[in-house]
MARLUMLUM-692862 format. One record per residue (C-alpha): x, y, z; residue in three letters. Coordinates in steps of 0.5 Angstrom, whole numbers, padded with zeros to 4 digits, always signed. Layout:
% MARLUMLUM-692862
XYZALA...
***
This chain:
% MARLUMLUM-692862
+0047+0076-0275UNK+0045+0076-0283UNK+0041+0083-0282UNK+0044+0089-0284UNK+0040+0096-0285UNK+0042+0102-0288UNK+0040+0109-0287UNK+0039+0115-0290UNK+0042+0122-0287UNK+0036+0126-0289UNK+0032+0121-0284UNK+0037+0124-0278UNK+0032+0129-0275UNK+0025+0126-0278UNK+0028+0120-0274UNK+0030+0123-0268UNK+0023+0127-0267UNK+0020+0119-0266UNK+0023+0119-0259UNK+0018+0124-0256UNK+0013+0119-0258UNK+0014+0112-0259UNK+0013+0111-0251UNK+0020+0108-0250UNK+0023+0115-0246UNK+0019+0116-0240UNK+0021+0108-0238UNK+0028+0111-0240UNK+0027+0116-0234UNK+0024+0111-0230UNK+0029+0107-0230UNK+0036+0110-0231UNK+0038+0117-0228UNK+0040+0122-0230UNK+0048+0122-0231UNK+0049+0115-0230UNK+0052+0111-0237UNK+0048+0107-0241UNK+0050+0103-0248UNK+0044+0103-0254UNK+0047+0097-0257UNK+0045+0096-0264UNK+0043+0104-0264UNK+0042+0104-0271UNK+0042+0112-0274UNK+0043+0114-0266UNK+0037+0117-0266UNK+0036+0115-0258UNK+0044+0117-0257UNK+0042+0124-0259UNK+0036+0125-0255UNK+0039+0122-0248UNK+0047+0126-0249UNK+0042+0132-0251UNK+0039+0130-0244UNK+0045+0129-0239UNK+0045+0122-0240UNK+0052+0119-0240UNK+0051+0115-0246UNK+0055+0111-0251UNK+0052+0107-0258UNK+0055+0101-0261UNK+0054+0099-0268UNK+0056+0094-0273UNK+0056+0097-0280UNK+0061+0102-0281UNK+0058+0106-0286UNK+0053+0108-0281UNK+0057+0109-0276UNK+0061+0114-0281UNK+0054+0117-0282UNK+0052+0119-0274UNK+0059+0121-0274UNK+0059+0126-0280UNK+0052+0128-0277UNK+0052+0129-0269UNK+0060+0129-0269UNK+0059+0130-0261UNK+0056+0123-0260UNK+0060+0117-0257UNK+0059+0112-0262UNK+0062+0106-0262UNK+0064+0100-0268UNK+0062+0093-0266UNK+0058+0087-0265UNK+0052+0087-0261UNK+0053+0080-0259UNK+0060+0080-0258UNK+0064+0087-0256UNK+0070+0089-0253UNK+0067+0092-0247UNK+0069+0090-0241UNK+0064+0087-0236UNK+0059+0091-0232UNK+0061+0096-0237UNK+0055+0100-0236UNK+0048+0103-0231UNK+0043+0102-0236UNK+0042+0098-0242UNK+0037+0099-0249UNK+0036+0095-0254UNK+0032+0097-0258UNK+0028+0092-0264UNK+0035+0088-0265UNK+0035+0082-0262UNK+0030+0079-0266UNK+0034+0078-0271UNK+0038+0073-0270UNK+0036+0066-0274UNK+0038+0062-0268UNK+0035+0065-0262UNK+0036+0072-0259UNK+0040+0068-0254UNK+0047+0071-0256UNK+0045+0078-0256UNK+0041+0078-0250UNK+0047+0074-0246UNK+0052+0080-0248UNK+0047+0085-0246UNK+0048+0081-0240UNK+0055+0081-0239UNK+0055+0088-0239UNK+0051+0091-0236UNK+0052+0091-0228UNK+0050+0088-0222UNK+0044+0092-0221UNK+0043+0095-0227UNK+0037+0095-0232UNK+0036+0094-0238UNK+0030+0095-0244UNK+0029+0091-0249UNK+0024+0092-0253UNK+0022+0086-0259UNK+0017+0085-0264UNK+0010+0081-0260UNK+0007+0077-0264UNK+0001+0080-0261UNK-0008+0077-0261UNK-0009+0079-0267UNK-0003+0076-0271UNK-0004+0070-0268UNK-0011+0069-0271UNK-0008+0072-0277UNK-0003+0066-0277UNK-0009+0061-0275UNK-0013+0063-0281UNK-0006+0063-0285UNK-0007+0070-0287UNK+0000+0072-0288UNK+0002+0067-0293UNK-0005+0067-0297UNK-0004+0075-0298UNK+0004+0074-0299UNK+0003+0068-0304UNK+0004+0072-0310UNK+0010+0076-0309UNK+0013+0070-0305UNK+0012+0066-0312UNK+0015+0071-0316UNK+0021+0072-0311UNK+0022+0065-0311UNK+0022+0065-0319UNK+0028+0071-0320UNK+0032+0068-0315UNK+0033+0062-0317UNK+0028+0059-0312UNK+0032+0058-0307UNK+0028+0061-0302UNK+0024+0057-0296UNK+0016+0057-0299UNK+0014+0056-0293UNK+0017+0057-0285UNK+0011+0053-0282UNK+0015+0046-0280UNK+0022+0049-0280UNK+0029+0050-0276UNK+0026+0057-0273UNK+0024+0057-0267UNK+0018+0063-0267UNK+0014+0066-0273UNK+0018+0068-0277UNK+0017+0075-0281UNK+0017+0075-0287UNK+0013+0068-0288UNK+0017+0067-0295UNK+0025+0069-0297UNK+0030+0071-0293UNK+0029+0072-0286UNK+0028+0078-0283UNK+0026+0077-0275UNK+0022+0073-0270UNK+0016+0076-0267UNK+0015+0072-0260UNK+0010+0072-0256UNK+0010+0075-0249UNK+0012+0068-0246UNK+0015+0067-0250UNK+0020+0073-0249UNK+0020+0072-0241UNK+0022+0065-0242UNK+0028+0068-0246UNK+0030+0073-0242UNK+0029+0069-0236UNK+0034+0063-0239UNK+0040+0069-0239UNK+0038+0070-0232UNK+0035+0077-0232UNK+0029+0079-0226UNK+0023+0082-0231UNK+0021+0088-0227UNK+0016+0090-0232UNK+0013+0088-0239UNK+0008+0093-0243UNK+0006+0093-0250UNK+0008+0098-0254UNK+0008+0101-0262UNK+0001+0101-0261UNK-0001+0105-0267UNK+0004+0102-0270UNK+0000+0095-0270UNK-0006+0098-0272UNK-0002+0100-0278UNK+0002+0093-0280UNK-0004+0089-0278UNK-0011+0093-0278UNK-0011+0098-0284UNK-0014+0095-0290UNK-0012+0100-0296UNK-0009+0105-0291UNK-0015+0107-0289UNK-0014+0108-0282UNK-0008+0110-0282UNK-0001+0113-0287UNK+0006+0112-0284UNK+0009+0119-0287UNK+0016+0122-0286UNK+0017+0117-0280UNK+0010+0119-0276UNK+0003+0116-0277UNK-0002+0119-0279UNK-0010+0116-0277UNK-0016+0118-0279UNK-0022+0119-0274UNK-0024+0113-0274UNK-0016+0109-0274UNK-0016+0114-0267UNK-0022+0111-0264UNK-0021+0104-0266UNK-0014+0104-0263UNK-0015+0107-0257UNK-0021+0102-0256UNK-0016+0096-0257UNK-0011+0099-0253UNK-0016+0098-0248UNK-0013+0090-0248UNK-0005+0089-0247UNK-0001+0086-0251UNK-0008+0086-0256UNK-0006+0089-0263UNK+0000+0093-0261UNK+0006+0092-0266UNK+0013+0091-0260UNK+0013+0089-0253UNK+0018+0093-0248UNK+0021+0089-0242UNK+0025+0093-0237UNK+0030+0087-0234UNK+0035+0087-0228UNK+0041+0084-0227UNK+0041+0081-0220UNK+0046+0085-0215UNK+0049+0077-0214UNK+0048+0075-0222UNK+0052+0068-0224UNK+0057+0069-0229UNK
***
């Protein structure tokens, strides 16, 4: 994996109040009872390990940079927080009830095979797992039809290519990737995958997709529906919309999978899963 973030402490407690509202918790106390282990694997500043150990949750965070790890620890020393690769840990098989993978696994220039797989291997016989990636949703694919990104990105990818050395792709269309890639230009970052596409990924681990729904929804009306933040402002880790950004996102929430920015799949490990 190329991608590496870093956080800033102070953003401990902003980012732990997003877990009331960013639509991933109530499918948590769908699909993992309380008490029963489970692993967030790429958990980041671990804001969702401390939302769950706060609720009862048996519940371990893996991650991969040890400054951050160091940094959840200093923060919430209570928490089980583990160092290590999402796509290749130490962690026996079977190792945990519940799985999430929260805006991770797209992160790999290759695919997201690799984690996927690990995700797979730990989880046990019966088990699930929510793993949430980027959609590339209706509007993103007319916005790649009429080349939208590209044309409005053209200026700062210019000057990047320039004072990099211009040894950056200009371009993605026509690559080695295997989705669209964002940024169009410089370093890759992520793919944003169709729904298709991504129940085809998950199908090809051997996961069981028990549900799949749109998610981030005022979070895709920021990225992709905001002309000059007129309809929204992202603010100390909330947005914050204008009447008219309200009524416009609970009219295309009306449509899956239309505007929002992530997708959720809950997926089970079959009860007689294939090595």
């Amino acid at each position: 994996m190329t991608i590496a973030f870093h956080w800033d402490t102070e953003d401990a407690e902003s980012l732990l109040a997003t877990c009331e509202r960013d639509g991933v918790f109530p499918v948590v106390t769908k699909y993992f009872p309380p008490g029963c282990r489970v692993l967030e694997s790429g958990c980041g500043l671990g804001r969702y390990v401390k939302y769950l150990h706060d609720r009862g949750w048996d519940v371990v965070g893996l991650e991969f940079i040890r400054s951050t790890v160091d940094q959840v620890r200093s923060i919430w020393p209570e928490l089980n927080i583990e160092l290590g690769d999402v796509a290749n840990s130490s962690f026996p098989d079977n190792s945990f009830d519940g799985i999430m993978s929260l805006g991770v696994v797209e992160h790999w220039p290759e695919g997201p095979s690799r984690p996927l797989r690990e995700i797979y291997r730990l989880l046990k016989p019966g088990g699930y797992a929510i793993i949430t990636v980027p959609v590339h949703n209706s509007v993103r694919q007319w916005k790649r039809w009429l080349w939208f990104s590209e044309i409005t990105r053209f200026p700062l990818a210019v000057f990047a290519w320039i004072t990099s050395g211009k040894n950056k792709p200009m371009n993605r269309r026509n690559s080695e990737y295997r989705y669209v890639v964002m940024p169009p230009y410089g370093d890759f970052f992520e793919y944003h995958m169709t729904v298709q596409e991504y129940r085809n990924e998950l199908r090809e681990v051997g996961f069981e997709i028990v549900e799949h729904v749109p998610i981030g929804i005022i979070d895709g009306l920021y990225h992709d529906l905001n002309p000059l933040g007129m309809l929204v402002r992202f603010q100390s880790w909330k947005f914050h919309p204008s009447w008219l950004g309200t009524w416009l996102n609970d009219l295309l929430a009306r449509t899956p999978f239309l505007h929002c920015h992530m997708q959720a799949a809950v997926v089970r490990k079959p009860e007689h899963s294939r090595p």
